[in-house]
Backbone as CSV, one residue per row, in Angstrom:
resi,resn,N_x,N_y,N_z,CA_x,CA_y,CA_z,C_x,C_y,C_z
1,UNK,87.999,144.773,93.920,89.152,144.890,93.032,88.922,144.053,91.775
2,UNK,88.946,144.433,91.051,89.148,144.002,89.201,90.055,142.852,89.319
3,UNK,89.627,141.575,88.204,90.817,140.933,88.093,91.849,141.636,87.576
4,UNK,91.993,142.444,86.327,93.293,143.179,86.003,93.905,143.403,86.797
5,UNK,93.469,144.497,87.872,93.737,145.474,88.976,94.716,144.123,90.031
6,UNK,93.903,142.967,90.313,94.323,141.897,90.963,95.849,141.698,90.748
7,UNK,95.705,141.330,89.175,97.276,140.448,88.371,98.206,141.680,88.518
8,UNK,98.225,142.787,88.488,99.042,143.891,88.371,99.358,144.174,90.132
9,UNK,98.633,143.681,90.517,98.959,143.723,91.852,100.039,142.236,92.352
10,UNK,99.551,141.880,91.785,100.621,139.907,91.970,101.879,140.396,91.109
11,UNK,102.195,140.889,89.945,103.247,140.721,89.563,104.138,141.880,90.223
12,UNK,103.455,142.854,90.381,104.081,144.001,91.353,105.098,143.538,92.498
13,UNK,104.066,142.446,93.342,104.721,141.687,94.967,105.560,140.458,94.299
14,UNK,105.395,139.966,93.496,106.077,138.936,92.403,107.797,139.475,92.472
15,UNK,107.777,141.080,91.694,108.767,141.899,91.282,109.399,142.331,92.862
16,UNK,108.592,142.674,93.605,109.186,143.391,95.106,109.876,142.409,95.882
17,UNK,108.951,141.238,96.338,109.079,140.297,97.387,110.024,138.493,96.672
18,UNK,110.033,138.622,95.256,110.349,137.253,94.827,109.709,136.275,94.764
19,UNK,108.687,136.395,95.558,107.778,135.040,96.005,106.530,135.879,95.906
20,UNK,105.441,134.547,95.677,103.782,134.676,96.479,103.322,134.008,96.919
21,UNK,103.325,133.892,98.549,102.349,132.894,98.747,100.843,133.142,99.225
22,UNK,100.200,132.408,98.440,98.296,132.983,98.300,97.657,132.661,99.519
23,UNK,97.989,131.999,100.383,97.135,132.340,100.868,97.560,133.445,101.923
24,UNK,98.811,133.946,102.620,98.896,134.834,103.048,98.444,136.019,102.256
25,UNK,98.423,136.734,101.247,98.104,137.704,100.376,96.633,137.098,100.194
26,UNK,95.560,136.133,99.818,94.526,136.241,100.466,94.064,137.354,101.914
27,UNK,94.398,136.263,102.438,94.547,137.103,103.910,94.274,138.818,103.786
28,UNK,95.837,139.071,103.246,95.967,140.686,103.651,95.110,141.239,102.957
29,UNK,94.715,140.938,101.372,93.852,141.367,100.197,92.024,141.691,101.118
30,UNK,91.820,140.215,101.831,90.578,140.284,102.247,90.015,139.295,101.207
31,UNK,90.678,138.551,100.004,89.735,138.010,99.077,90.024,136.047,99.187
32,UNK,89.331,135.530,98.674,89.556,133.963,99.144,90.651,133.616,98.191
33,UNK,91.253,132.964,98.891,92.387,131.558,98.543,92.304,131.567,97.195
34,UNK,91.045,131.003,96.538,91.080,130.580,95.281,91.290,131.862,93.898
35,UNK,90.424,132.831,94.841,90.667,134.120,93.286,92.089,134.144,93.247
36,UNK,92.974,134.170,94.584,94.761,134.248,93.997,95.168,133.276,93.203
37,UNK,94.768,132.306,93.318,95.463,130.961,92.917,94.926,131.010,91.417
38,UNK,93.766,131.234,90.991,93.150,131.221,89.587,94.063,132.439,89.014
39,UNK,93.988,133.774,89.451,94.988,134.893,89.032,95.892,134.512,88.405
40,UNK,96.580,133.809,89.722,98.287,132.685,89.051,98.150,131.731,88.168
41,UNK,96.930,131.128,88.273,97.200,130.526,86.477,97.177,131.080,85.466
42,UNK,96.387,132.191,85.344,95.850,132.650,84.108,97.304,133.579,83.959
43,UNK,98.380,133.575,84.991,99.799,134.613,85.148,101.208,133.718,84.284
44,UNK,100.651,132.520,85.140,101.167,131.601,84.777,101.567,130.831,83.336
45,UNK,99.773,130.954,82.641,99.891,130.696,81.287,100.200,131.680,80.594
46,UNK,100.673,132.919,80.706,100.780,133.848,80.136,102.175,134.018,80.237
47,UNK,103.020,132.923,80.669,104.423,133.097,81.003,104.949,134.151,81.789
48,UNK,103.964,134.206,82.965,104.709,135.855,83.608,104.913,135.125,84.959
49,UNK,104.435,133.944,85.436,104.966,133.660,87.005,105.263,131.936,86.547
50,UNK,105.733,131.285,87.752,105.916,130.147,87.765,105.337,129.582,88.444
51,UNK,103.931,128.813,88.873,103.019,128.607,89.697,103.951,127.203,90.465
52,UNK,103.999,126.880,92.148,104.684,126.455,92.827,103.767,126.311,93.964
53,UNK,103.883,124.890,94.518,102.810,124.723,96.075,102.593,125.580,96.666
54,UNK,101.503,126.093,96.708,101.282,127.452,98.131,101.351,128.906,97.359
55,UNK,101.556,129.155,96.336,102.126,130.518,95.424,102.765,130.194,93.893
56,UNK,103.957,131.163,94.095,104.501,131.738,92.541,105.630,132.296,93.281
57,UNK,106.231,131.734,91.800,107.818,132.688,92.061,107.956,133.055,90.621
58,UNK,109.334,133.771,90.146,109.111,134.348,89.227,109.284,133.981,87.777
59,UNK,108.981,133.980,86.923,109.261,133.101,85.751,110.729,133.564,84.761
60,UNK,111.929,132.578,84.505,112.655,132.773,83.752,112.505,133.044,82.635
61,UNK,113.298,134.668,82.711,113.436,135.085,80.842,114.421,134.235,80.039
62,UNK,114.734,133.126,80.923,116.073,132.269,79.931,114.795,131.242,79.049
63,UNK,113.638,131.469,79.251,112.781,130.079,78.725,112.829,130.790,77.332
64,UNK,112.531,131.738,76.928,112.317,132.400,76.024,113.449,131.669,74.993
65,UNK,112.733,131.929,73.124,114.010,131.099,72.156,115.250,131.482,72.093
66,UNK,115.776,130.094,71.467,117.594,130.366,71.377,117.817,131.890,70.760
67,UNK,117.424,132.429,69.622,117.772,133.656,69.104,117.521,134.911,70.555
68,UNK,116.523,134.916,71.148,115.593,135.799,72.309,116.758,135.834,73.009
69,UNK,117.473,134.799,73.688,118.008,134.834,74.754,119.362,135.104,74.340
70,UNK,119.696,135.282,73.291,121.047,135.763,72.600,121.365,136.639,73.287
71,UNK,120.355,137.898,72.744,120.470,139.448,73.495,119.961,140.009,75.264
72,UNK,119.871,138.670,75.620,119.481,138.759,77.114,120.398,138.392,78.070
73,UNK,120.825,139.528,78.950,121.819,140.104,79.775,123.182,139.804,79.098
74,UNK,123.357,140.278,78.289,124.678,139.772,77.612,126.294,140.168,78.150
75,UNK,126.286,141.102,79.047,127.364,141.321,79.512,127.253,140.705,80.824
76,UNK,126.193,140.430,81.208,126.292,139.213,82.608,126.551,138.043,82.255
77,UNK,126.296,137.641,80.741,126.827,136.535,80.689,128.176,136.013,80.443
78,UNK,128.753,136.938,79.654,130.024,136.878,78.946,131.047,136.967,80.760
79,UNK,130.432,137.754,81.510,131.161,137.797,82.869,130.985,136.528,83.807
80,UNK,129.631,136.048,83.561,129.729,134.705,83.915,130.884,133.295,83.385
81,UNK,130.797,133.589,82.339,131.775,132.800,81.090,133.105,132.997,81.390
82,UNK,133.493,133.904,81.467,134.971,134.375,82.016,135.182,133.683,83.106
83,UNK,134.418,133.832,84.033,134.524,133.255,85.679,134.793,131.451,85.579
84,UNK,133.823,130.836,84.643,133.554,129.450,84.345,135.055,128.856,83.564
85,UNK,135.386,129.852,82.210,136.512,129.184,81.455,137.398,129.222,82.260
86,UNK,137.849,129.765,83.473,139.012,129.803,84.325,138.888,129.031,85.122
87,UNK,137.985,127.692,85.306,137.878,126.584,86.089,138.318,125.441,84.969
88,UNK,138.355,125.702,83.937,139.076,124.578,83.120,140.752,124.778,83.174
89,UNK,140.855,123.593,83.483,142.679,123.508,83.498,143.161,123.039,82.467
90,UNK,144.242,123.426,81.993,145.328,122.575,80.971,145.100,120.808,81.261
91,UNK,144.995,120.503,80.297,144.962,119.096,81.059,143.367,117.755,81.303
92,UNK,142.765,118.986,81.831,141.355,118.529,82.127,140.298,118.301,81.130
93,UNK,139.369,117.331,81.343,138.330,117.239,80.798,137.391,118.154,81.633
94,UNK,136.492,118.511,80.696,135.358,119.367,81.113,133.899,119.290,80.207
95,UNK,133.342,119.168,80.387,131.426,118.644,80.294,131.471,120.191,80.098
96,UNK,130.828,120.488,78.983,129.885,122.245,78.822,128.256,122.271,78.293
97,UNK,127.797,122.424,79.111,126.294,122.297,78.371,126.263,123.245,77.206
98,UNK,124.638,123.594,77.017,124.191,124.017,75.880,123.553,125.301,76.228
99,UNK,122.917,126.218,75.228,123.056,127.201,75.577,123.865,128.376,75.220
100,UNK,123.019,129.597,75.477,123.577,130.754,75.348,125.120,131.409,76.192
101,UNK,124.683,130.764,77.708,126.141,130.991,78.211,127.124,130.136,78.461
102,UNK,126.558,128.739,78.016,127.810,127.850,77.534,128.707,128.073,76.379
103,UNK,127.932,128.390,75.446,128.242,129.001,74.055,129.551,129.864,74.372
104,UNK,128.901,131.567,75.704,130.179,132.270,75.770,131.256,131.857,76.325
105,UNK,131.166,131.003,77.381,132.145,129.827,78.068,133.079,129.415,76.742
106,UNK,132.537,128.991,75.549,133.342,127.983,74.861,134.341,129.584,74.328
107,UNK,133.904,130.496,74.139,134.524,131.681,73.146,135.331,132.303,74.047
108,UNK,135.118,132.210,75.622,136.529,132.802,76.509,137.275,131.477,76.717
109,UNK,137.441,130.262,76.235,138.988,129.980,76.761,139.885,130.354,76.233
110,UNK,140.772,129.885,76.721,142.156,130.832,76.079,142.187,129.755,75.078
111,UNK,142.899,130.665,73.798,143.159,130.187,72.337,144.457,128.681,72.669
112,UNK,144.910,129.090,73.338,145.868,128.074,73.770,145.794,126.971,74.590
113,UNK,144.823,126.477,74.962,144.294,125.704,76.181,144.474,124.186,75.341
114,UNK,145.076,123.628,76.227,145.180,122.266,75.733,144.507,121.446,77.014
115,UNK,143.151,121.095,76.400,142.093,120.303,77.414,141.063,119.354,76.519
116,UNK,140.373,118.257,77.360,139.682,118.205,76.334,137.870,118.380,76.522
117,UNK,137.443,118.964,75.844,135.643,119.584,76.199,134.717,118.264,75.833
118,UNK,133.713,118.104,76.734,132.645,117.365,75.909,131.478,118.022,76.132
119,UNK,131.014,117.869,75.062,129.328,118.706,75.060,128.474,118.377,74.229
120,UNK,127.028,118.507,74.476,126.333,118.138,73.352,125.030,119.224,72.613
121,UNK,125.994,120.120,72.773,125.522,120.999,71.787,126.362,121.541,70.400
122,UNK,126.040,121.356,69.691,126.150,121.040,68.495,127.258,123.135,68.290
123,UNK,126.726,124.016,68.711,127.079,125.330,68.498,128.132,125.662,69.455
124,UNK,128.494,124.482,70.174,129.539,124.868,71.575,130.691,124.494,70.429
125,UNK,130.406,122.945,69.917,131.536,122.452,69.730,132.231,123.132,68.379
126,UNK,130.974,124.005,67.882,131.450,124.435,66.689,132.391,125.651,66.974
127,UNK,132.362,126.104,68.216,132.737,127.517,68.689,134.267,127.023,69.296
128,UNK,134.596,125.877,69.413,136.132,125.120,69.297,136.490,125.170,68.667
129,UNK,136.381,125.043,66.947,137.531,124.680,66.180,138.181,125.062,66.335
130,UNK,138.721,126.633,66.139,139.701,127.243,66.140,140.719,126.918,67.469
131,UNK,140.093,125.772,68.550,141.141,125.624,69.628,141.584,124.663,69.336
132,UNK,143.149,124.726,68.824,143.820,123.743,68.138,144.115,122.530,68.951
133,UNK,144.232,122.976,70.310,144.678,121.257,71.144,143.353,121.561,71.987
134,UNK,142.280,121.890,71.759,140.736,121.330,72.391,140.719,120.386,71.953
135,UNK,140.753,119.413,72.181,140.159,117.415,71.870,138.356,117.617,72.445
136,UNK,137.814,117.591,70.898,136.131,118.000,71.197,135.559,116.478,70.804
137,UNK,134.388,116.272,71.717,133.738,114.835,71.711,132.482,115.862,71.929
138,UNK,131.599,115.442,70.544,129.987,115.706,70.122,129.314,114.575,70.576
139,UNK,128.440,114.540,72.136,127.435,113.946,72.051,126.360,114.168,71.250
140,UNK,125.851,113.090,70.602,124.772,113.279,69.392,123.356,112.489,69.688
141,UNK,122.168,112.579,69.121,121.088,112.773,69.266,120.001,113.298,69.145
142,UNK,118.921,113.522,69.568,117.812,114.620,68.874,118.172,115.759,69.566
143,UNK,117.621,116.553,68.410,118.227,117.920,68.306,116.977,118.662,69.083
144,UNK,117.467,119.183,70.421,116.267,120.302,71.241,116.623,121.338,71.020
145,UNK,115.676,121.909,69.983,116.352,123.400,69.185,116.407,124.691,70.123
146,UNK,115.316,124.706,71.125,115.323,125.602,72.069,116.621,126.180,72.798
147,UNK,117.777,125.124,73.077,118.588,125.344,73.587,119.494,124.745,72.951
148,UNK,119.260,124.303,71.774,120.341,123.886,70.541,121.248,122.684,71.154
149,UNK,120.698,121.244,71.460,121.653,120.639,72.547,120.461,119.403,71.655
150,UNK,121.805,118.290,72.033,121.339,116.892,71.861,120.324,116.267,73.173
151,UNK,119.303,115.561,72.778,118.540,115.072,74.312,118.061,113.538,73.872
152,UNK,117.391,113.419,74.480,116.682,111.854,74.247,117.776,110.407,74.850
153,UNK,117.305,109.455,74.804,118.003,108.287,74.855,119.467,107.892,74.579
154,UNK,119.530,107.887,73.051,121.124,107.924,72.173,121.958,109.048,73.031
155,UNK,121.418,110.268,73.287,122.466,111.138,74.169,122.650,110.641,75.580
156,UNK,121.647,110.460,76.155,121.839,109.542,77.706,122.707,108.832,77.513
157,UNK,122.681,107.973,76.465,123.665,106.549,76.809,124.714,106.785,76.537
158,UNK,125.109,107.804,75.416,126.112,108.259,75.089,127.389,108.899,76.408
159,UNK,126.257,109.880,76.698,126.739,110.528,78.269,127.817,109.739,79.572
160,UNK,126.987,108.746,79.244,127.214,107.724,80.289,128.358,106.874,80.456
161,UNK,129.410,106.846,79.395,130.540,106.641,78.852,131.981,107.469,79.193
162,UNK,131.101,108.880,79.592,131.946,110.094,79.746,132.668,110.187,81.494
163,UNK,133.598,110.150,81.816,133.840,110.816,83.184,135.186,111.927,82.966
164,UNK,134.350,112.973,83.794,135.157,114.790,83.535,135.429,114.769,84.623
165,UNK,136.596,115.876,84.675,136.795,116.662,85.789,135.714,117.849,86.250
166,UNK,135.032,118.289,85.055,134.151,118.859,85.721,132.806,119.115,84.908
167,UNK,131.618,119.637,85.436,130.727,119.983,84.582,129.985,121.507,84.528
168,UNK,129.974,122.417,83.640,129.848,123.751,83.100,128.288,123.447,83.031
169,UNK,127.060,123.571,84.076,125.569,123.659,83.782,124.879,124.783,83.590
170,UNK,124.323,124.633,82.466,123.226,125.559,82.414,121.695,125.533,82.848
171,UNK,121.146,126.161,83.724,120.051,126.428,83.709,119.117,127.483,83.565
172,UNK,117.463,127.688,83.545,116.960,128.600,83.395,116.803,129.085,84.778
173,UNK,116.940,128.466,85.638,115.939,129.122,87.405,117.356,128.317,88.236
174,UNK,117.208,129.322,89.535,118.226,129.205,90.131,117.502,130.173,91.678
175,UNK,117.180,128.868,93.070,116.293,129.607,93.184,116.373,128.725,94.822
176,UNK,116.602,129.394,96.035,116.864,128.473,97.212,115.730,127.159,97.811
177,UNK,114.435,127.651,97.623,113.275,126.630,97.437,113.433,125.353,96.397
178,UNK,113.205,126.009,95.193,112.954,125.038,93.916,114.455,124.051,93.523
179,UNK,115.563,124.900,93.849,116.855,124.538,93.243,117.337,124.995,91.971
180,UNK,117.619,124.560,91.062,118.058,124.034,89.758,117.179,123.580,88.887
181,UNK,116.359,124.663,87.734,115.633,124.102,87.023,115.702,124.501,85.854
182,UNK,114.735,124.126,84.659,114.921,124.125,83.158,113.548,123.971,83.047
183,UNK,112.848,124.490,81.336,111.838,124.105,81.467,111.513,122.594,80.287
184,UNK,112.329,122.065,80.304,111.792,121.392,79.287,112.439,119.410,80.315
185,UNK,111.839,118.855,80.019,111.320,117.565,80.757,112.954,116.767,80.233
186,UNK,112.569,116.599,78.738,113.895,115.772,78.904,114.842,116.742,78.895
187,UNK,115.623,117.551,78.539,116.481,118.197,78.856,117.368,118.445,80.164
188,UNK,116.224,118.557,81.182,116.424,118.251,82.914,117.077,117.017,82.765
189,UNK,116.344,115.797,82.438,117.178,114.482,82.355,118.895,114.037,81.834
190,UNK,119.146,115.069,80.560,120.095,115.366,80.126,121.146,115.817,80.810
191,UNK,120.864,116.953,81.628,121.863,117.793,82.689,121.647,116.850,83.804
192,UNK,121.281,116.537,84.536,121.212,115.359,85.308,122.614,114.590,84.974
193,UNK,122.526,113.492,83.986,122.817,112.410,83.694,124.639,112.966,83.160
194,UNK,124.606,114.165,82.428,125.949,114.856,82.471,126.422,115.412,83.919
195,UNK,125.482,115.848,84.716,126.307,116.257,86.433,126.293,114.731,87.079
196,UNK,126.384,112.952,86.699,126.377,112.340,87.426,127.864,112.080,86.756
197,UNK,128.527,112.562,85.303,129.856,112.047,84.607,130.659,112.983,85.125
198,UNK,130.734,114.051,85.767,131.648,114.470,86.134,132.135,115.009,88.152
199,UNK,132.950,115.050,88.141,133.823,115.092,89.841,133.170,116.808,90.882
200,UNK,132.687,117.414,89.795,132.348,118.868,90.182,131.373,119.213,88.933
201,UNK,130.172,119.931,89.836,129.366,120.169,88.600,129.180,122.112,89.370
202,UNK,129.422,123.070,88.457,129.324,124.247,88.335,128.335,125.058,87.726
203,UNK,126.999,125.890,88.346,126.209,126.300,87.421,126.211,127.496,86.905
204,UNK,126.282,127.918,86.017,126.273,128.852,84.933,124.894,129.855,85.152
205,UNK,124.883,131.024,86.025,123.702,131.814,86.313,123.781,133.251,86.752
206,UNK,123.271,133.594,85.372,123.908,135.251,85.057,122.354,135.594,86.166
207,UNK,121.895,136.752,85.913,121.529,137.289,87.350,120.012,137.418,86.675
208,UNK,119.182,137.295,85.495,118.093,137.019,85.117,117.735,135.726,85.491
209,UNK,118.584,134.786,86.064,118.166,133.305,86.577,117.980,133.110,88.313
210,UNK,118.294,133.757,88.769,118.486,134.014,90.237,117.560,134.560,90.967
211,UNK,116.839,133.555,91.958,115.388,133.855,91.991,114.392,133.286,91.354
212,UNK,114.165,132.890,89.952,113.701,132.620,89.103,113.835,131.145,89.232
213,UNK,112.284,130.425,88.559,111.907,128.951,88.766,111.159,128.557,87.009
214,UNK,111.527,127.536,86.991,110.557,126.716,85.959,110.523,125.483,86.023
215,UNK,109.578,124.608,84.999,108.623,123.632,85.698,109.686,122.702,85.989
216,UNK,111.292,122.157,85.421,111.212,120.651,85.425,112.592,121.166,86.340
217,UNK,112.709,119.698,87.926,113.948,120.031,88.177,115.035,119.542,88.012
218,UNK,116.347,120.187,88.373,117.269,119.505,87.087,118.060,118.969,88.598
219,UNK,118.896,119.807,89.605,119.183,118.623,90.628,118.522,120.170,91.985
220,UNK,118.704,119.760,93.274,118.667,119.818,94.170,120.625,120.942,94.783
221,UNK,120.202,122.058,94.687,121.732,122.681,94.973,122.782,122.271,95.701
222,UNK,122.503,121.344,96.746,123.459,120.748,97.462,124.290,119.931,96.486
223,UNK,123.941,119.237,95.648,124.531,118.656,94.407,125.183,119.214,93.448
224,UNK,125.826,120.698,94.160,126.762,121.308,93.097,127.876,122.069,93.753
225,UNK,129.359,122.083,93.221,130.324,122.855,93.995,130.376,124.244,94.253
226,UNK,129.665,124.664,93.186,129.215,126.469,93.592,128.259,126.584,92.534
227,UNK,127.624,127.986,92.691,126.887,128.551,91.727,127.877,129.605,90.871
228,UNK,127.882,130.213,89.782,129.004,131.545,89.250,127.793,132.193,88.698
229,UNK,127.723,133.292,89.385,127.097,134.674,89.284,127.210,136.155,89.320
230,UNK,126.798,136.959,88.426,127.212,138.354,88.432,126.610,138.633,89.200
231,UNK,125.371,138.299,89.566,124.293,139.090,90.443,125.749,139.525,91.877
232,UNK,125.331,140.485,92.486,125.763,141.372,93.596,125.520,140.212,94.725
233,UNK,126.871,140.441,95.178,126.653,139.119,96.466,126.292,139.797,97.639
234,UNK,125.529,140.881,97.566,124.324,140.598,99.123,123.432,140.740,98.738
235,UNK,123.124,140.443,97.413,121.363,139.898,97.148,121.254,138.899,98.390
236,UNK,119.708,138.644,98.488,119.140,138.015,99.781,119.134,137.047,98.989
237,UNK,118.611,137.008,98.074,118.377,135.326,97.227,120.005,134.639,97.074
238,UNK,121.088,135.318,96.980,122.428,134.446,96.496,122.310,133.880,97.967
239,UNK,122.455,135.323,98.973,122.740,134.347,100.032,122.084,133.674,101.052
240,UNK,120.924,133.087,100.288,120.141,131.991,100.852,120.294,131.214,100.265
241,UNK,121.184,130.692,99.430,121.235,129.718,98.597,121.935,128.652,99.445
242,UNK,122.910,129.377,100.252,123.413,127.853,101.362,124.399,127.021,101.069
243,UNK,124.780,127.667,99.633,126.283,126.739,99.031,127.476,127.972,98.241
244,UNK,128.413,127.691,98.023,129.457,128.409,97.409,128.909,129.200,96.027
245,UNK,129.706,130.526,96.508,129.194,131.233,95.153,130.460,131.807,94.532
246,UNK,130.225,131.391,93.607,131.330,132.136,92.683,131.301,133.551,91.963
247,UNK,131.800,134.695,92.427,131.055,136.332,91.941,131.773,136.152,90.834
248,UNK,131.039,136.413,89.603,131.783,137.298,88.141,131.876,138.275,88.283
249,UNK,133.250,138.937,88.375,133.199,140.570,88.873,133.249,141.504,87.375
């Protein structure tokens, strides 16, 4: 078998099964351990898998840029968003990350909501003004344009000041093995350090994230009150996840 022939064969069982693990598919293939595992890097650097101990799982289209991911699943997200703004109460503080479907989160609350948001993305808070009794607090800091959100140090410490009723997370991978991930190093640190300021942390995961892994992790799923997802709740992946799911219908 051709390497081509090989990789088209990995992303195929990638697409079917969710997972790869090499050396079983060694095995069945007939070929050694290592040609799979080299396959998966060269899959890997090509942004098409997420290389993981023992195999691959599948790589998030949320890694892709802020503009890219605009137009990606957009009515799963806006249904995700709906599901999320109806966990903010009159009254409450609420943590909203950054991001494309935090963004739609900030554009479904109701025009009338008297709460107050903190976030540190710079395009959430701008997507408040018009909410006349939103009381908005801009964590500030370096600007991670990828996902348009404050990160580094000055935002940590900033963070750390904050206690919510709840926290609105975004991630790229959402995934019963890996957990909760993102691909960018400090950013993980960021969502972290915002799910330790608030009482309930909620993740934000339209159905291109589900299943899906990337490199840095952000917490461990037991560390969250539900997941909110469009994906169809007898996918095998929601319900191996092992914690509360919230359906966007």
């Amino acid at each position: 078998m051709l390497a081509a022939q090989r990789r088209e064969l990995l992303l195929e069982r990638l697409a079917r099964d969710g997972k790869i693990i090499a050396k079983d598919l060694a095995t069945e293939l007939g070929l050694s351990e290592d040609s799979i595992r080299r396959d998966l890097r060269d899959l890997a650097a090509a942004g098409l898998c997420q290389r993981v101990y023992g195999g691959a799982l599948p790589a998030s289209p949320a890694i892709a840029d802020y503009a890219t991911r605009q137009g990606v699943e957009v009515s799963g997200k806006q249904r995700v968003a709906a599901a999320a703004a109806a966990l903010v109460r009159p009254g409450s503080t609420a943590i909203i990350d950054g991001g494309t479907t935090a963004l739609a989160v900030a554009r479904a609350l109701p025009p009338d909501l008297r709460a107050t948001v903190v976030t540190h993305s710079p395009t959430v808070a701008g997507a408040l003004a018009e909410h006349h009794d939103v009381e908005v607090y801009l964590i500030g800091g370096r600007l991670f344009k990828h996902s348009m959100v404050s990160c580094g140090a000055a935002a940590v410490e900033a963070a750390r000041g904050v206690n919510a009723d709840l926290f609105l997370l975004g991630v790229t991978g959402v995934h019963p093995e890996t957990g909760l991930t993102t691909d960018d190093a400090d950013e993980a640190a960021m969502k972290r350090t915002l799910a330790r300021q608030a009482a309930d942390t909620y993740v934000l995961a339209s159905s291109e994230k589900i299943g899906a892994a990337s490199r840095f992790s952000v917490l461990p799923l037991t560390e969250v009150a539900a997941v909110i997802t469009d994906t169809d709740p007898g996918n095998a992946t929601v319900r191996a996840l092992g914690i509360p799911v919230i359906h966007a219908p």
